[in-house]
C-alpha positions in Angstrom: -50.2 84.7 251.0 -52.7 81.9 251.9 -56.1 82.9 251.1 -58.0 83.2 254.6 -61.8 82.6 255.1 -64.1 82.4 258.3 -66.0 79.2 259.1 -68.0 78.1 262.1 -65.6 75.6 263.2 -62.8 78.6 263.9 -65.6 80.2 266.2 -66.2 77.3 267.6 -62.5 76.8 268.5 -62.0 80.4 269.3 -64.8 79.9 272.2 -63.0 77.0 273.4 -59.7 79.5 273.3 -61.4 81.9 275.5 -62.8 79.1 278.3 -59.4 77.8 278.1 -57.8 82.3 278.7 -60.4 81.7 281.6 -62.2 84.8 280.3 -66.0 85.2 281.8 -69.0 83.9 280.8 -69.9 87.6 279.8 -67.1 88.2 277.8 -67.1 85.0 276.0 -70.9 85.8 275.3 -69.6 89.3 273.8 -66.3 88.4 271.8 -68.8 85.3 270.1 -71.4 87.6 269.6 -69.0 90.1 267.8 -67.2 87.5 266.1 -70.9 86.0 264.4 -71.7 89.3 262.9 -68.4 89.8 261.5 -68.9 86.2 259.8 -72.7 87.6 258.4 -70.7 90.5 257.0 -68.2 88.8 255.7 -70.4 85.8 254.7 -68.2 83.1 252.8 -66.2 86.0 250.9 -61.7 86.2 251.7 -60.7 87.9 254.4 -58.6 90.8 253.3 -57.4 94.0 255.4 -59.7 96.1 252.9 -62.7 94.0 253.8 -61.6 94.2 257.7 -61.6 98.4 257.1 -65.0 97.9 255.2 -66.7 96.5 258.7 -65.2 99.3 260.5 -66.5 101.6 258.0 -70.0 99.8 258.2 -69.8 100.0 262.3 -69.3 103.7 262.5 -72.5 104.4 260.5 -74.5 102.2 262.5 -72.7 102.1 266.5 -71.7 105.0 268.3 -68.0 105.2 269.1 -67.4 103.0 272.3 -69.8 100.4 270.6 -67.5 100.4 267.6 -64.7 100.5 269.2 -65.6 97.2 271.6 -66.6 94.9 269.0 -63.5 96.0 266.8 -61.5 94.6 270.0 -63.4 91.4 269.8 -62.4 90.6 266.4 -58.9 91.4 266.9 -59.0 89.1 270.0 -60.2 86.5 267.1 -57.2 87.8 264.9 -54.9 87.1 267.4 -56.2 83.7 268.2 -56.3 82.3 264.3 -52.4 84.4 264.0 -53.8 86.6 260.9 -52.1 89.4 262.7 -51.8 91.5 260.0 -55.3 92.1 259.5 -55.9 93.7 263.1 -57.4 97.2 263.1 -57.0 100.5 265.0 -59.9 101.5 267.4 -61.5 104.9 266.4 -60.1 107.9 268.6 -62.2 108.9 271.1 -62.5 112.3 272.5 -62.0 112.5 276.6 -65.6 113.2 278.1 -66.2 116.3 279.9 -69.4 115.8 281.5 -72.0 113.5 280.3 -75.6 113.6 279.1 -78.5 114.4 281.9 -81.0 112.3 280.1 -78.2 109.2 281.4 -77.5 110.4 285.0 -79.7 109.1 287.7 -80.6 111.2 290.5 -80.9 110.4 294.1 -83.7 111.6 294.6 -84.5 109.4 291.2 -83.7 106.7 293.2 -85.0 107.6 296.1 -88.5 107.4 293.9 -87.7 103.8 292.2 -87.3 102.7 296.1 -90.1 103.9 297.3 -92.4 102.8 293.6 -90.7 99.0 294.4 -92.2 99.3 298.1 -95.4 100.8 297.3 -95.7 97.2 294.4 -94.9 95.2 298.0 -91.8 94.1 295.6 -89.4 93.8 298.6 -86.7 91.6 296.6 -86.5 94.8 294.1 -86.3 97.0 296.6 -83.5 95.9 298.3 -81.2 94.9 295.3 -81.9 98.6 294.2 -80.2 99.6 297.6 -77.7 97.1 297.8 -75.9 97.8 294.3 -76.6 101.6 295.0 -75.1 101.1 298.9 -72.4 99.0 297.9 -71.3 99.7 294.0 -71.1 96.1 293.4 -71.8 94.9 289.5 -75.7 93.2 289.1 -73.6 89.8 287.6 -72.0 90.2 291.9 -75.1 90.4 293.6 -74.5 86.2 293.8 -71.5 87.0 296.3 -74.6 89.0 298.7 -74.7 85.7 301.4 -76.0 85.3 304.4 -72.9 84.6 305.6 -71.1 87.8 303.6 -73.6 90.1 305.0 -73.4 88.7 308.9 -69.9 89.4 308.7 -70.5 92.7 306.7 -68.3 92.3 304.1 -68.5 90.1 301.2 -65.7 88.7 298.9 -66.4 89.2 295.3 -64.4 86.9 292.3 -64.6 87.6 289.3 -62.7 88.5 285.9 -59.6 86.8 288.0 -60.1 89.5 290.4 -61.3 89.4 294.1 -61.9 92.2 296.2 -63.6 92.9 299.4 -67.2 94.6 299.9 -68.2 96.3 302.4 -71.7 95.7 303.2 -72.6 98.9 305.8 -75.0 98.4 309.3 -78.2 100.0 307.6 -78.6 97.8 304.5 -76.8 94.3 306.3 -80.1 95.3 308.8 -82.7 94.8 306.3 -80.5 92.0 304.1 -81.2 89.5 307.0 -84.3 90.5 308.0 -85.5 90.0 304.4 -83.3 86.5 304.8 -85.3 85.1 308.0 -88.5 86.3 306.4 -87.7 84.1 303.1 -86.6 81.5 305.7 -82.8 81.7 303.4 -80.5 80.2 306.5 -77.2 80.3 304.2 -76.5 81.1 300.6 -77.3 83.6 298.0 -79.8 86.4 299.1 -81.0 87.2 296.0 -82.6 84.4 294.7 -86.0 82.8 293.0 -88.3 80.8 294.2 -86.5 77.5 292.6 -83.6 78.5 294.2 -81.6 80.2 291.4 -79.9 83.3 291.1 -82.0 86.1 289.7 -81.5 86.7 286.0 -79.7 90.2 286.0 -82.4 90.4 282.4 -85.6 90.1 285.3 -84.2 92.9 287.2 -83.4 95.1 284.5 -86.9 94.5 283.7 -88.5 94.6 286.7 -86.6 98.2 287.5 -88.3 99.7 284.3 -91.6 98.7 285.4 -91.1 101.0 287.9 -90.3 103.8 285.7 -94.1 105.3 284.8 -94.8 105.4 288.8 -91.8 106.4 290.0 -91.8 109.0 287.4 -88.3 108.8 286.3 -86.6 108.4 282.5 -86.1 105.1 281.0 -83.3 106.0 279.7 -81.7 106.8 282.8 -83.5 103.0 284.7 -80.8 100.0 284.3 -78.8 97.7 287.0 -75.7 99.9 286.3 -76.6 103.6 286.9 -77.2 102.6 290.4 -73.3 101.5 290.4 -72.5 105.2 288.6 -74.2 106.8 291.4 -72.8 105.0 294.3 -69.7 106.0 292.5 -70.6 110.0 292.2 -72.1 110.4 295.7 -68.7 108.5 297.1 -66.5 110.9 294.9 -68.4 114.1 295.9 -67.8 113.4 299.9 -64.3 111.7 299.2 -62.3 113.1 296.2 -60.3 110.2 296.1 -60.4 108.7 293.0 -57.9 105.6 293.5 -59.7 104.5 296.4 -63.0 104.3 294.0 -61.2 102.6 291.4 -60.5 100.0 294.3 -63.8 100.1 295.7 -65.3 99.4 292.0 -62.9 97.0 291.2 -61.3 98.8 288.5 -57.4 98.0 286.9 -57.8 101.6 285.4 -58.3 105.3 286.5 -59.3 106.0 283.3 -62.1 103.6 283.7 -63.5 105.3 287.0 -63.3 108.5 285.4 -66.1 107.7 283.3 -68.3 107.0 286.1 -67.7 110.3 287.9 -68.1 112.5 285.2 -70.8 115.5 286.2 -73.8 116.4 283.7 -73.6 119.8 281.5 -75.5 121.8 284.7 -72.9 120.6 286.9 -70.2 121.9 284.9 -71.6 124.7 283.6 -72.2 125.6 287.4 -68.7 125.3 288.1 -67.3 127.5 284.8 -70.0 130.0 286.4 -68.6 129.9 289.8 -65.2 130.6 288.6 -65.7 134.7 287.9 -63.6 135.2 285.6 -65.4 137.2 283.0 -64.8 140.6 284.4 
C-alpha cells in the first residue's frame, strides 16, 4: 500500500473541496481547524490507522466526549476527501443525557438580570439582541436575517447551512426592533449593526454579554449567545410539549438534536422522581 503523508497543499485543497460541498463559513473554519492540529500531531511522520487511533487516544485525555467526537468527524470528512478510507475512525459512544449541569442552564430570571444590567450600561444594541435570540431562538451567526424589512413584516427568512426557514418575530420585540431602527436612523437592512455599517462580530457580543456578568450577578459559565437559544427552547417546550414543532422552529434535521436543548437540570428531575410517590 502507498505510503500516505499530510502536507499543506492537501488542506489547502480540502478547503477548496468544502467551498466547492457549499459547506458554511463556520464549518469550513472548524473541519480546517481540526484538520491543522491533526497535521501538528502527526507532523511529517506516515499516516497509518495505528497513528489515526493514537490521536483519538490523545483527544480523549485532553477533550471531553462531544469535543472528541466533532473533530474526529472533521478528519474523517478529510479521509473521505483524499479516498484513504480505510483509515476513518469510530466516534466514542456517548451516553444519552438525562438532565444537564445547573452551573450551564440559564435562568429567566438570569436573563431577566443580564436585560436589565445591558439597560442600566445604556447598552441598548445588547439589550435587544439579548431579547431577540431569547424571543425568537434564532442562532447569533442569524441575527444578519433581523431587517427592517423582516421585522415590519414580522417574520424573517433565515438561509443558512442550505436550509431556510421562517421566523417569527412576535408584536412586543418587532415594537422596540424599529423603534431602536428610527432612532439609529437604519431605514432598510441589517438591524444589528456597527457603526461602519457591518454586521456585529458574534466574538463582540459574546464579549459584551460577559461584561454583564459581575452586575447582573449571574455565572459565566452559564453567559454565551447560545444559552439564550437553549432557553427560548425550554420555556417553548414547558408551555408546548411539542418537540417536532421545536425542532422546526430551531431549524433542526434531528430530534435528537433538540433533545439536547430541552434537557432539565438535576433539581428538575430529581423533583419529578420525587413527585412520582412511589417509595411506599
Amino acid at each position: 500500500m502507498e505510503s500516505r503523508f499530510l502536507t499543506a497543499e492537501n488542506l489547502c485543497n480540502f478547503k477548496k473541496h468544502l467551498i466547492l460541498q457549499e459547506k458554511s463559513k463556520a464549518t469550513i473554519e472548524k473541519y480546517l481547524r481540526d484538520a491543522k492540529a491533526f497535521l501538528t500531531f502527526v507532523s511529517k511522520n506516515e499516516i497509518t490507522k495505528e497513528t489515526v487511533i493514537a490521536y483519538k487516544e490523545h483527544l480523549k485525555e485532553n477533550y471531553a466526549v462531544r469535543s472528541v467526537n466533532s473533530m474526529l468527524a472533521s478528519i474523517n470528512c478529510l479521509f473521505d476527501f483524499l479516498d484513504w478510507l480505510d483509515l476513518k475512525i469510530k466516534a466514542l459512544k456517548l451516553q444519552q443525557q438525562v438532565f444537564c449541569s445547573e452551573e450551564k442552564e440559564l435562568t429567566k430570571a438570569e436573563y431577566t438580570r443580564l436585560c436589565t444590567a445591558a439597560n442600566r450600561k445604556h447598552n441598548e444594541r445588547l439589550n435587544l439582541i439579548l431579547q431577540t435570540i431569547c424571543g425568537t431562538g434564532i442562532r447569533v451567526s442569524e441575527l444578519q436575517f433581523i431587517t427592517v424589512e423582516a421585522v415590519k413584516q414580522s417574520e424573517a427568512i433565515v438561509s443558512l447551512k442550505g436550509k431556510t426557514r421562517s421566523v417569527f418575530i412576535v408584536k412586543d420585540i418587532k415594537k422596540k426592533l424599529l423603534c431602536y431602527a428610527a432612532k439609529q436612523k437604519i431605514k432598510s437592512g441589517m438591524i444589528f449593526i456597527t457603526r461602519t455599517g457591518k454586521p456585529i462580530n458574534r466574538t463582540n457580543i459574546w464579549r459584551e454579554m460577559k461584561n454583564l456578568c459581575k452586575e447582573a450577578n449571574v455565572n459565566q459559565k452559564k453567559v454565551f449567545p447560545h444559552n439564550l437559544r437553549h432557553l427560548f427552547a425550554r420555556v417553548f417546550y414547558a408551555i408546548e410539549r411539542d418537540i417536532a414543532k421545536l425542532a422546526d422552529i430551531l431549524g433542526h434535521s434531528s430530534i435528537n438534536t433538540t433533545r439536547i436543548y430541552i434537557i432539565s437540570t438535576g433539581t428538575e428531575h430529581r423533583r419529578r422522581m420525587e413527585n412520582m410517590h412511589l417509595i411506599i
